[in-house]
Backbone and ligand atoms as CSV (ligand in chain L), in Angstrom:
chain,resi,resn,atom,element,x,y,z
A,1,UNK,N,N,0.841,-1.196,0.000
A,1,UNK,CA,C,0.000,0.000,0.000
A,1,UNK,C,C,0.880,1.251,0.000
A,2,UNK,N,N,0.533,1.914,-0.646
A,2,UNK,CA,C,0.997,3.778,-0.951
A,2,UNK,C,C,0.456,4.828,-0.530
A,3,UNK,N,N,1.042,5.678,-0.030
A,3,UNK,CA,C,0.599,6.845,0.189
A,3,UNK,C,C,1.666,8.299,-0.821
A,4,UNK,N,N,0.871,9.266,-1.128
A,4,UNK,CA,C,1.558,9.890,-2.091
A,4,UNK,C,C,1.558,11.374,-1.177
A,5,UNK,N,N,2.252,12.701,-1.216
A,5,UNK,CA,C,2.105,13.528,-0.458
A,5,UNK,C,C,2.966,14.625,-1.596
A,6,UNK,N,N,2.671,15.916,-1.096
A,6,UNK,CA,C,3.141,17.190,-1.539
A,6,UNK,C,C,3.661,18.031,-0.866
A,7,UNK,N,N,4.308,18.967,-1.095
A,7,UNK,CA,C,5.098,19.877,-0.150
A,7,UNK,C,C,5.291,20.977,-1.076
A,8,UNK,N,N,4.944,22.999,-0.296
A,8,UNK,CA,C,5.481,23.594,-0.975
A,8,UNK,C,C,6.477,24.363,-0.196
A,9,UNK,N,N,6.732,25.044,-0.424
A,9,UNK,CA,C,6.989,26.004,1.113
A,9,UNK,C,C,7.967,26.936,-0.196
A,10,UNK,N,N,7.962,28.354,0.714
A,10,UNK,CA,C,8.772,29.435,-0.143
A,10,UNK,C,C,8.826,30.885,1.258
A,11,UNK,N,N,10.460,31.103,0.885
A,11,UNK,CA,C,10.981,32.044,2.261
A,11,UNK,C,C,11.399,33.933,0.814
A,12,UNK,N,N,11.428,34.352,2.087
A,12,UNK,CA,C,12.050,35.553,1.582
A,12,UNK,C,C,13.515,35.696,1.884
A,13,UNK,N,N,14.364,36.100,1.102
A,13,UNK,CA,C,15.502,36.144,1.321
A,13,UNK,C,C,15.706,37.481,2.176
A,14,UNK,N,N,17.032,37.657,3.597
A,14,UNK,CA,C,17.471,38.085,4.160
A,14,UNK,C,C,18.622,38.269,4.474
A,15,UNK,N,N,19.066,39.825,4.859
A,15,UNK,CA,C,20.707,39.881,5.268
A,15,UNK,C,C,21.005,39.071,6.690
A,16,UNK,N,N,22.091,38.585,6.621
A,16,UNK,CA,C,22.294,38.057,8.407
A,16,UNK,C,C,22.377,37.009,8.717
A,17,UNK,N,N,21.414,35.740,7.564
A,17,UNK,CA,C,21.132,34.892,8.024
A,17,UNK,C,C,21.879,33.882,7.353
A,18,UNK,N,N,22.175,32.562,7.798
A,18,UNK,CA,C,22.779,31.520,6.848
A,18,UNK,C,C,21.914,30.896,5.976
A,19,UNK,N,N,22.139,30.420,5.271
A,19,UNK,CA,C,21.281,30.069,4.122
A,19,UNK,C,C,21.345,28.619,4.131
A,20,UNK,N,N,20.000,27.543,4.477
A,20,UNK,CA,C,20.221,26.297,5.149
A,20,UNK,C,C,19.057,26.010,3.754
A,21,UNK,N,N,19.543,24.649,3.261
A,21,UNK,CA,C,18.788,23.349,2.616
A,21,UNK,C,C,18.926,22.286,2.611
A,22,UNK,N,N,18.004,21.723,2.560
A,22,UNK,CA,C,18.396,20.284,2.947
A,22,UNK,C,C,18.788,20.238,3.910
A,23,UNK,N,N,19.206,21.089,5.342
A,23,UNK,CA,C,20.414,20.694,6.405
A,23,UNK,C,C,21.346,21.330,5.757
A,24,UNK,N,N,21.841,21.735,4.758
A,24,UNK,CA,C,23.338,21.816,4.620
A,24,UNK,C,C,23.368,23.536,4.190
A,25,UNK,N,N,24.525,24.141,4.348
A,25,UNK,CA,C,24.431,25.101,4.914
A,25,UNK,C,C,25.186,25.475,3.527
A,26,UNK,N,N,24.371,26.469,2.851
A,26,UNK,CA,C,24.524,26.795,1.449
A,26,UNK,C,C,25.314,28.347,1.337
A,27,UNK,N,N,26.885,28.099,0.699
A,27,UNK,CA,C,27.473,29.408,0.519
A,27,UNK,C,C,26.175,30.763,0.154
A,28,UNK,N,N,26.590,31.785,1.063
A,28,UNK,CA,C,25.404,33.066,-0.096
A,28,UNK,C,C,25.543,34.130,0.366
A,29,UNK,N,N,25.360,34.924,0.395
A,29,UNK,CA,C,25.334,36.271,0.656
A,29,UNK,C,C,24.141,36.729,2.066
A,30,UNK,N,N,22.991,36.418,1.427
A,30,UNK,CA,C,21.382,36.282,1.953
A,30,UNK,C,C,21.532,35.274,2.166
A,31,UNK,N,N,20.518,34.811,3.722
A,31,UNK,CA,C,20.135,34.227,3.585
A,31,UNK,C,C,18.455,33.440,3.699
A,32,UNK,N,N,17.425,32.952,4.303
A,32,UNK,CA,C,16.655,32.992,4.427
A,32,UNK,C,C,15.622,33.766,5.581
A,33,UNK,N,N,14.571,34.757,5.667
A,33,UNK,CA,C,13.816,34.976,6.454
A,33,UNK,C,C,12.555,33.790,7.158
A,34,UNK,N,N,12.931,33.686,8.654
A,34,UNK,CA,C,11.399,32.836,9.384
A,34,UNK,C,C,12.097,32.504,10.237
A,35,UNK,N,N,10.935,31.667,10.809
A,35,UNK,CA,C,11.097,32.048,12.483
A,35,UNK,C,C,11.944,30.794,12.775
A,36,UNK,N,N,11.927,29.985,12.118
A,36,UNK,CA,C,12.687,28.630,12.336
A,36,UNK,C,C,14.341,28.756,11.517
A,37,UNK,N,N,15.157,28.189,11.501
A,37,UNK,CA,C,16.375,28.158,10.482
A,37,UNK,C,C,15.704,28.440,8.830
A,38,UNK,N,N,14.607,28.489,8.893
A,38,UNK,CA,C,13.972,28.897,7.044
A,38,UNK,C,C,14.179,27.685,5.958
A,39,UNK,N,N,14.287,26.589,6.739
A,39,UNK,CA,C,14.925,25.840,5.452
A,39,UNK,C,C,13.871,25.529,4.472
A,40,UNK,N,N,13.724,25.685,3.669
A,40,UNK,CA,C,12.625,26.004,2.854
A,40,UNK,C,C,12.228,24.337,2.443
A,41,UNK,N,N,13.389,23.502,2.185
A,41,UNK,CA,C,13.418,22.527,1.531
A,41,UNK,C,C,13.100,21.537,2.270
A,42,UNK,N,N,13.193,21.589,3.622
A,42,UNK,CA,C,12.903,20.622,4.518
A,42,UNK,C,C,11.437,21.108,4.855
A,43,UNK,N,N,10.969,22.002,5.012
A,43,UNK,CA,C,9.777,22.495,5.446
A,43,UNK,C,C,8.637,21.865,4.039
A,44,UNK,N,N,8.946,22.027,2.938
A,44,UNK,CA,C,8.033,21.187,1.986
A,44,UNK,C,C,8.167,20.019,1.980
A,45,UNK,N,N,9.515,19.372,2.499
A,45,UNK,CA,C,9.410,17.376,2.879
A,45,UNK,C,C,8.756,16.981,3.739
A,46,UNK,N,N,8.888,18.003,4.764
A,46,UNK,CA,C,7.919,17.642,5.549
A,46,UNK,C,C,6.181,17.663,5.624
A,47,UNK,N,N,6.242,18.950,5.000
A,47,UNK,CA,C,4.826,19.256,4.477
A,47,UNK,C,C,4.171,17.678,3.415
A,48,UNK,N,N,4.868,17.193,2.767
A,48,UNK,CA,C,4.744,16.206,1.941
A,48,UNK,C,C,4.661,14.962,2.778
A,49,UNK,N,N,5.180,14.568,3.794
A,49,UNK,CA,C,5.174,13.466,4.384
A,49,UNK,C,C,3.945,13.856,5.138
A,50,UNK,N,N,3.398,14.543,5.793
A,50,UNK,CA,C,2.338,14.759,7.061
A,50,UNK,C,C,1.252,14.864,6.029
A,51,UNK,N,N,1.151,15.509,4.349
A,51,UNK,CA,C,0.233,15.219,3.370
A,51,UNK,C,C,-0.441,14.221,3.109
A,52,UNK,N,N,1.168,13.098,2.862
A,52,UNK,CA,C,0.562,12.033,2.643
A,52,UNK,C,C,-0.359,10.850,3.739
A,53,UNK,N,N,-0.007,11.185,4.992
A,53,UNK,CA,C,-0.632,10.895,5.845
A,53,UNK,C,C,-1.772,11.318,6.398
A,54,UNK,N,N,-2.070,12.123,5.961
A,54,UNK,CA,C,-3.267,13.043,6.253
A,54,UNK,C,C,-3.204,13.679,7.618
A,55,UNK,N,N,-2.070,14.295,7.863
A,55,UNK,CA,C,-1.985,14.581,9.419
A,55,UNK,C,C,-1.818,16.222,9.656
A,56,UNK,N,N,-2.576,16.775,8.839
A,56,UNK,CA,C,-2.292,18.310,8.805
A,56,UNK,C,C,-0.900,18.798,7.682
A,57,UNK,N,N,-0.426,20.102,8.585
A,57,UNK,CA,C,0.663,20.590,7.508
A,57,UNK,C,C,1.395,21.235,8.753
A,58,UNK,N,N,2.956,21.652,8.257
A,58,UNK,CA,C,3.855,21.879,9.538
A,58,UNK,C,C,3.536,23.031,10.461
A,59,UNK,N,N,2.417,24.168,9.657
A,59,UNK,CA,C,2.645,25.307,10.523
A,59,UNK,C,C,1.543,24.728,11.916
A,60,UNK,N,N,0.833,23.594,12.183
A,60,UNK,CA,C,-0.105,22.604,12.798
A,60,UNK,C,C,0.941,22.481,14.000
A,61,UNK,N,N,1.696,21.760,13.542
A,61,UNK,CA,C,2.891,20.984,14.757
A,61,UNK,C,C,3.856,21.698,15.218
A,62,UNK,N,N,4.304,22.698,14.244
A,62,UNK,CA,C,5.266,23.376,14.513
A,62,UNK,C,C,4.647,24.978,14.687
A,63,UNK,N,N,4.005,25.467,15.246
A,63,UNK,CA,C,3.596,27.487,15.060
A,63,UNK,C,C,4.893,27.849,15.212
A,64,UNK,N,N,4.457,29.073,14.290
A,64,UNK,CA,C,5.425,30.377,14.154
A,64,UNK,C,C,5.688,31.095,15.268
A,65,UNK,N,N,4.580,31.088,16.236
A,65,UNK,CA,C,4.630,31.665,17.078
A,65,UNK,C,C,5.292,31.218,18.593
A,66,UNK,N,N,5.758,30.033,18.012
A,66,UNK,CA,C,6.656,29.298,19.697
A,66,UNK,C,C,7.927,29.452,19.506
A,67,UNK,N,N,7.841,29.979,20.546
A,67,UNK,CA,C,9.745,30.478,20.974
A,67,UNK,C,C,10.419,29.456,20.841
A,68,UNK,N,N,9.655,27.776,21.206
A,68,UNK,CA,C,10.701,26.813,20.571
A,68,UNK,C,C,11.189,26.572,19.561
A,69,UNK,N,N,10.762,27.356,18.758
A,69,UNK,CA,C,10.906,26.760,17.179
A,69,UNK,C,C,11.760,28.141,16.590
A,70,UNK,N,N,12.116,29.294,17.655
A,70,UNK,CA,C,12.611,30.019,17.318
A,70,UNK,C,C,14.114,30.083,16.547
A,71,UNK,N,N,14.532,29.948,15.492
A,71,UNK,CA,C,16.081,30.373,14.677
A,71,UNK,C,C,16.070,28.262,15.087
A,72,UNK,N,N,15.049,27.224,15.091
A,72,UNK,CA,C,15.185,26.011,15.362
A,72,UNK,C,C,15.862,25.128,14.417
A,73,UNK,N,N,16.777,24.255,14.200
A,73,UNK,CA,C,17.312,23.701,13.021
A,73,UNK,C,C,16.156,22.792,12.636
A,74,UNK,N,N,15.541,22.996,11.339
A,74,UNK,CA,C,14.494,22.421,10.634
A,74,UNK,C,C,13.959,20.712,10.689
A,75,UNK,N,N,15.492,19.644,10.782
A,75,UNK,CA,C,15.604,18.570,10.037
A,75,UNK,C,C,14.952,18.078,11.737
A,76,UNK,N,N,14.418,18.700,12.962
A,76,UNK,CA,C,13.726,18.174,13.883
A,76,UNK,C,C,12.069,17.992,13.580
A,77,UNK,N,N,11.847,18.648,12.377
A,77,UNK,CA,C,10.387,18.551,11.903
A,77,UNK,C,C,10.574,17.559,10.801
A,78,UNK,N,N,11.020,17.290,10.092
A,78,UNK,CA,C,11.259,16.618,9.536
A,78,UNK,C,C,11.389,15.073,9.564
A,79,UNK,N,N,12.055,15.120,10.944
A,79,UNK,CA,C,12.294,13.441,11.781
A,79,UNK,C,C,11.121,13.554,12.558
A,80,UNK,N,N,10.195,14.181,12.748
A,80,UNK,CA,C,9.094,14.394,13.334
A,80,UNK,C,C,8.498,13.635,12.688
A,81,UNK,N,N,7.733,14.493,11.328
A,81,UNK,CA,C,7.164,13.881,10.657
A,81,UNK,C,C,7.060,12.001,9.798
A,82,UNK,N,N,8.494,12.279,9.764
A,82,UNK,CA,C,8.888,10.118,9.435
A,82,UNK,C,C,8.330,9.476,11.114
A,83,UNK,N,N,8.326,10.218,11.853
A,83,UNK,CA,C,8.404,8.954,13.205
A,83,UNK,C,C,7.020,9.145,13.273
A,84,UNK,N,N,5.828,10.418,12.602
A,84,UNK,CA,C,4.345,10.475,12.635
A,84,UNK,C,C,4.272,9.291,11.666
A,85,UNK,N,N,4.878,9.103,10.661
A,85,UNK,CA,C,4.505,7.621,9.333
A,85,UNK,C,C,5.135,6.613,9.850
A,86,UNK,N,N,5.911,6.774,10.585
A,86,UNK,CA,C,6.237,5.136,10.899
A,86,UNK,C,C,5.478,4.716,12.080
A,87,UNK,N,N,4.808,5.867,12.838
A,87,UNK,CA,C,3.536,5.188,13.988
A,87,UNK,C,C,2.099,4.666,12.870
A,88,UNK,N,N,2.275,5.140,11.840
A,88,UNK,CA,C,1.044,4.295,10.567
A,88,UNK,C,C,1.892,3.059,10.041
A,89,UNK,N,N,3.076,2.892,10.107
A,89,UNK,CA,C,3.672,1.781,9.842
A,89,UNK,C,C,3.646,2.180,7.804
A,90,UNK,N,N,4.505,3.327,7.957
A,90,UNK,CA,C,5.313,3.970,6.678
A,90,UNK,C,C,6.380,4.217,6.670
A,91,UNK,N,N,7.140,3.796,5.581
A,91,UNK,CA,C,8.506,4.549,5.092
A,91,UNK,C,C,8.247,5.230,3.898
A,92,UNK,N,N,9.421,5.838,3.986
A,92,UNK,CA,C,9.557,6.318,2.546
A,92,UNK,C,C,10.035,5.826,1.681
A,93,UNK,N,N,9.414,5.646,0.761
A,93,UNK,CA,C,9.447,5.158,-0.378
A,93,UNK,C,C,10.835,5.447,-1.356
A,94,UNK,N,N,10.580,6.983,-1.698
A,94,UNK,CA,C,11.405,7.541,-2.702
A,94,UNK,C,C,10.558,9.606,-2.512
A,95,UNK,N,N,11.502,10.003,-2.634
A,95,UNK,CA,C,11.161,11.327,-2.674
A,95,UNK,C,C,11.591,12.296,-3.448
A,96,UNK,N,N,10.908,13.540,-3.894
A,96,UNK,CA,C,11.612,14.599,-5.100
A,96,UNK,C,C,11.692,15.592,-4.971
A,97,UNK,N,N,12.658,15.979,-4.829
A,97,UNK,CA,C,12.794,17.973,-4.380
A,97,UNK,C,C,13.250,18.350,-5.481
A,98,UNK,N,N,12.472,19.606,-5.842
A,98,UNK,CA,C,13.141,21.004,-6.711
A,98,UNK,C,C,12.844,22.346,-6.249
A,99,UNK,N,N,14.002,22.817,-5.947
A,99,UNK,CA,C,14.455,23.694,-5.352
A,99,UNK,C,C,14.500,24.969,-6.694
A,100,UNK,N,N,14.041,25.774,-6.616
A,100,UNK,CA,C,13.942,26.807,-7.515
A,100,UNK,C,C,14.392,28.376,-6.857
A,101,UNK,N,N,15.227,28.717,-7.562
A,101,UNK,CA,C,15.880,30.088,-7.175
A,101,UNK,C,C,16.708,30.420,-8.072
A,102,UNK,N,N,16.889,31.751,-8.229
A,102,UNK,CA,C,17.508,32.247,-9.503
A,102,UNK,C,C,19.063,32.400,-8.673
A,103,UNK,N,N,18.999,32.430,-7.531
A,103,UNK,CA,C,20.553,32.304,-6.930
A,103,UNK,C,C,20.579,31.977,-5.457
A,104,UNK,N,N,22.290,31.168,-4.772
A,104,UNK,CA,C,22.571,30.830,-5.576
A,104,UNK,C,C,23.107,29.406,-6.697
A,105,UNK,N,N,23.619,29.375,-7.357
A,105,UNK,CA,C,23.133,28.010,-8.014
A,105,UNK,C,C,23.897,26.684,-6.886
A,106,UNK,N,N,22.922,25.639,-7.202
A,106,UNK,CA,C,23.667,24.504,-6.325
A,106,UNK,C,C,23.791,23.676,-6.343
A,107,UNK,N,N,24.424,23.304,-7.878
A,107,UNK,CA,C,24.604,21.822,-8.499
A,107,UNK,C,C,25.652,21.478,-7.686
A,108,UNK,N,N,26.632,22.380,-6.994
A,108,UNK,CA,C,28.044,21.005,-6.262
A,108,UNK,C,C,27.321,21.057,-5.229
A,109,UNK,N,N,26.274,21.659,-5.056
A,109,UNK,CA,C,25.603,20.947,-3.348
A,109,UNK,C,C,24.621,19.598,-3.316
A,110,UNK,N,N,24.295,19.333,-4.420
A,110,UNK,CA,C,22.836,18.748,-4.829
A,110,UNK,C,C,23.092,17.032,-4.323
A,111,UNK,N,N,24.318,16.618,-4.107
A,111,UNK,CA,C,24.758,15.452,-3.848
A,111,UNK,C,C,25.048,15.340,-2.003
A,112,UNK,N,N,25.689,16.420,-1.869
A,112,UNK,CA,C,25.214,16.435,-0.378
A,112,UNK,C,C,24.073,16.662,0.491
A,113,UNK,N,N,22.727,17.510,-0.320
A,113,UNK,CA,C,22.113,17.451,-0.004
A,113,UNK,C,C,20.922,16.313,-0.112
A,114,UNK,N,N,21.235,15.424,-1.046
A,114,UNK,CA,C,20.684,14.354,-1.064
A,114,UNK,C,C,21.164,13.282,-0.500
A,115,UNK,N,N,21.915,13.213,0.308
A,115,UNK,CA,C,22.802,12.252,1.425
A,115,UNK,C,C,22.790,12.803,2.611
A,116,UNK,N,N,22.024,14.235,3.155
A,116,UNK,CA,C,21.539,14.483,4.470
A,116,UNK,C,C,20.006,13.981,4.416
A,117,UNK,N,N,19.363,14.546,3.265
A,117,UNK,CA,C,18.001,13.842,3.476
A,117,UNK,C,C,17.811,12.573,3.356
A,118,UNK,N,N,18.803,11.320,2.962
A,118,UNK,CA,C,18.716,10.251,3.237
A,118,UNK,C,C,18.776,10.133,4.480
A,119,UNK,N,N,19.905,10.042,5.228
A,119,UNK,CA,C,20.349,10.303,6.906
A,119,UNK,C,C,19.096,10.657,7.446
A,120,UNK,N,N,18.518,11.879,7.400
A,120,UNK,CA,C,16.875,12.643,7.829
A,120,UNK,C,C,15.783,11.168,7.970
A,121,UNK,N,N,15.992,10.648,6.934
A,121,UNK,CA,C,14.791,10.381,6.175
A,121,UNK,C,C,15.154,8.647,6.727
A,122,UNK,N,N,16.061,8.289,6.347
A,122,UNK,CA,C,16.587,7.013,7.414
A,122,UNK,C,C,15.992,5.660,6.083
A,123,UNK,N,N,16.662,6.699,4.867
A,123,UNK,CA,C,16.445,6.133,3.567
A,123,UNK,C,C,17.801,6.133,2.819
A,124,UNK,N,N,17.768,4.949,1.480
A,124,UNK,CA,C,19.146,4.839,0.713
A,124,UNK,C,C,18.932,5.910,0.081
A,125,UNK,N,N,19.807,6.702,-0.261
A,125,UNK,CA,C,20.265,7.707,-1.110
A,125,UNK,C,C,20.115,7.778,-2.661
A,126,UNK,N,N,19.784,6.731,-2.945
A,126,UNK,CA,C,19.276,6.418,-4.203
A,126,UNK,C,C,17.805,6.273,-4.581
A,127,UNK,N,N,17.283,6.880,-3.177
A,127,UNK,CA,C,15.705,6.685,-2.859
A,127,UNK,C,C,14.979,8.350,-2.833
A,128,UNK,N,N,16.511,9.273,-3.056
A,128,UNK,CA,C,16.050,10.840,-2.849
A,128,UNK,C,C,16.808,11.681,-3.735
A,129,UNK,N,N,16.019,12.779,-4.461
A,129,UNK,CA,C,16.182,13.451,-5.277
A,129,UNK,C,C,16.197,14.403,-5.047
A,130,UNK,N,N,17.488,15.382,-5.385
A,130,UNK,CA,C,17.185,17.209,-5.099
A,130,UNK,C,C,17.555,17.532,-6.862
A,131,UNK,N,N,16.743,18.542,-7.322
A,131,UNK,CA,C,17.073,18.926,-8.722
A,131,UNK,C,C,16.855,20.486,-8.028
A,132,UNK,N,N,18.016,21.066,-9.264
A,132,UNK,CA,C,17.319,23.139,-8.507
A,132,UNK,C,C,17.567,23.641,-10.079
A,133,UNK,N,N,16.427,24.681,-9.962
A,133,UNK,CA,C,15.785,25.536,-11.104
A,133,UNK,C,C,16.461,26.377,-10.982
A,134,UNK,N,N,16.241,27.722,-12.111
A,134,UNK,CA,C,15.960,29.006,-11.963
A,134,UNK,C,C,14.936,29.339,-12.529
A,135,UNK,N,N,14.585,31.080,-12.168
A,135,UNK,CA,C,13.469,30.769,-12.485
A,135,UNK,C,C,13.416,31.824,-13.984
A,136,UNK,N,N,14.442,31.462,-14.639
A,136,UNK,CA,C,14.523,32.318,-15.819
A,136,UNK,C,C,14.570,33.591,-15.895
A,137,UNK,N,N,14.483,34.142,-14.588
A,137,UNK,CA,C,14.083,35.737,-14.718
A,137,UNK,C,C,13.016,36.257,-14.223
A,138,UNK,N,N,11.926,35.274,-13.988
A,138,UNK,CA,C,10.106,35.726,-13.653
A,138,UNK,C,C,10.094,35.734,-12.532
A,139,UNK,N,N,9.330,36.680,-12.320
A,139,UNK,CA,C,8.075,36.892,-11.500
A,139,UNK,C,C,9.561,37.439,-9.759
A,140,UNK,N,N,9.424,36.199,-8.518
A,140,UNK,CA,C,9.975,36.990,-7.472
A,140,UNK,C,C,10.974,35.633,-7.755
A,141,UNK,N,N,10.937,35.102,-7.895
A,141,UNK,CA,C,12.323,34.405,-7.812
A,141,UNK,C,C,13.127,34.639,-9.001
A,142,UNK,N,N,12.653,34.774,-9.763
A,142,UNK,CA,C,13.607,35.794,-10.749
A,142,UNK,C,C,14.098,37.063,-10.616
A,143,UNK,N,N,13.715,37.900,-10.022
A,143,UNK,CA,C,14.090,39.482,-8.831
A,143,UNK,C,C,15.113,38.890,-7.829
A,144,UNK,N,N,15.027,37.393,-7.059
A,144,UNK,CA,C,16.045,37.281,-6.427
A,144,UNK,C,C,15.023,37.854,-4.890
A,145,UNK,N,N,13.818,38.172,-4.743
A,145,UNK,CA,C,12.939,38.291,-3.440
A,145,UNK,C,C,13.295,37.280,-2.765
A,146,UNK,N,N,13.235,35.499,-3.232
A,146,UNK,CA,C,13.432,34.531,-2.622
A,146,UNK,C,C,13.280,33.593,-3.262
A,147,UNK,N,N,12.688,32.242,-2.443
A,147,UNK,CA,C,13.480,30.866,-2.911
A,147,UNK,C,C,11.770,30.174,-3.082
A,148,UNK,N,N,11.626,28.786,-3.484
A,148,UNK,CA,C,10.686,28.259,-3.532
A,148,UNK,C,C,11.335,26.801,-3.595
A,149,UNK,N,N,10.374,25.677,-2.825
A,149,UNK,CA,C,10.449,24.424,-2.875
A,149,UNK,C,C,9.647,23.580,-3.446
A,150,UNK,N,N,9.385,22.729,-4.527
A,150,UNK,CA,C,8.267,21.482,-4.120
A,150,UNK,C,C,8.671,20.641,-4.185
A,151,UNK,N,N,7.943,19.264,-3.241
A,151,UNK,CA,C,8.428,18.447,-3.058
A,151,UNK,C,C,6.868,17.300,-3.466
A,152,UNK,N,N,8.025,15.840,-3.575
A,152,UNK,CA,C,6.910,15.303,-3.756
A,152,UNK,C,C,7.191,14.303,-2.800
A,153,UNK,N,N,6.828,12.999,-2.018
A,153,UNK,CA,C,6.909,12.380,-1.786
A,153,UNK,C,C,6.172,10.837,-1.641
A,154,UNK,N,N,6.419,9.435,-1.592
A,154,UNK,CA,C,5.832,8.632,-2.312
A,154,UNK,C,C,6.411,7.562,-0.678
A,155,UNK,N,N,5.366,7.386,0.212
A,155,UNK,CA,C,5.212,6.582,1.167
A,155,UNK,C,C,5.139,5.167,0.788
A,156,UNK,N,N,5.732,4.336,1.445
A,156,UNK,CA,C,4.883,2.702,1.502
A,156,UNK,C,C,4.832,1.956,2.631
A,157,UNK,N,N,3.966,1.059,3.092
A,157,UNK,CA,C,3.776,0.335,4.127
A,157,UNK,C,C,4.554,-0.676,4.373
A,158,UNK,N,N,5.454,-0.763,5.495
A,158,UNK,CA,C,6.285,-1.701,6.386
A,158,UNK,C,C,5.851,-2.851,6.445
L,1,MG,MG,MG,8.731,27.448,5.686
């Protein structure tokens, strides 16, 4: 049996901050605005795993508004969410991130970041996908405002 799930999530870029995906801590100038570490990319895996389960969405488990979750490193919602599917008696299957931002680019990251979200995810590495866009120029991620994630993810039963 399968379960299928979605994830979007999208930050504004900021001076000050480190710039975190996947967990891994991305050279930049800017880096992300929110109340948590901003990781944009983990925040739509997760959104995608609690989807596919039907268990709400992260701002549910996690509010903006708790000081715990304040500047919080992300990949704790994340292992959240796998230990909410593995109390349904789920793993993950296989999963797909694309990361879209016009900067900046992160093809020599794309291999490490798909070997933390294995680790995260407590999956083979050959089971997770990061691809990253630009966005040609349009709209706010083409201005360089900020970043955008979707994710997909593809559950199965233990
Ligand atoms: Mg977010």
């Amino acid at each position: 049996m399968f379960r299928i799930g979605t994830g979007y999530d999208s930050h504004r870029f900021a001076a000050g901050r480190p710039l975190m995906l996947c967990n891994v801590r991305v050279p930049s100038e800017l880096g992300l605005a929110g109340h948590s570490d901003a990781d944009a990319a983990l925040h739509a895996l997760t959104d995608a795993i609690l989807g596919a389960i039907s268990a709400g969405d992260i701002g549910q488990h996690f509010s903006d508004s708790d000081p715990r979750w304040k500047d919080a490193d992300s990949s704790a919602f994340l292992v959240h969410a796998v230990k909410l599917a593995a109390e349904k008696n789920f793993r993950v299957a296989n999963c797909d991130l694309t990361i879209i931002t016009q900067s900046p680019r992160l093809g020599p990251l794309k291999d490490k970041m798909r070997q933390r979200l294995a680790e995260l995810l407590g999956t083979p590495a050959d089971r997770v996908s990061v691809k990253a866009k630009s966005n040609e120029g349009m709209g706010f991620i083409g201005r360089g405002e900020g970043l955008a994630v979707i994710a997909v993810v593809l559950l199965e039963k233990i």
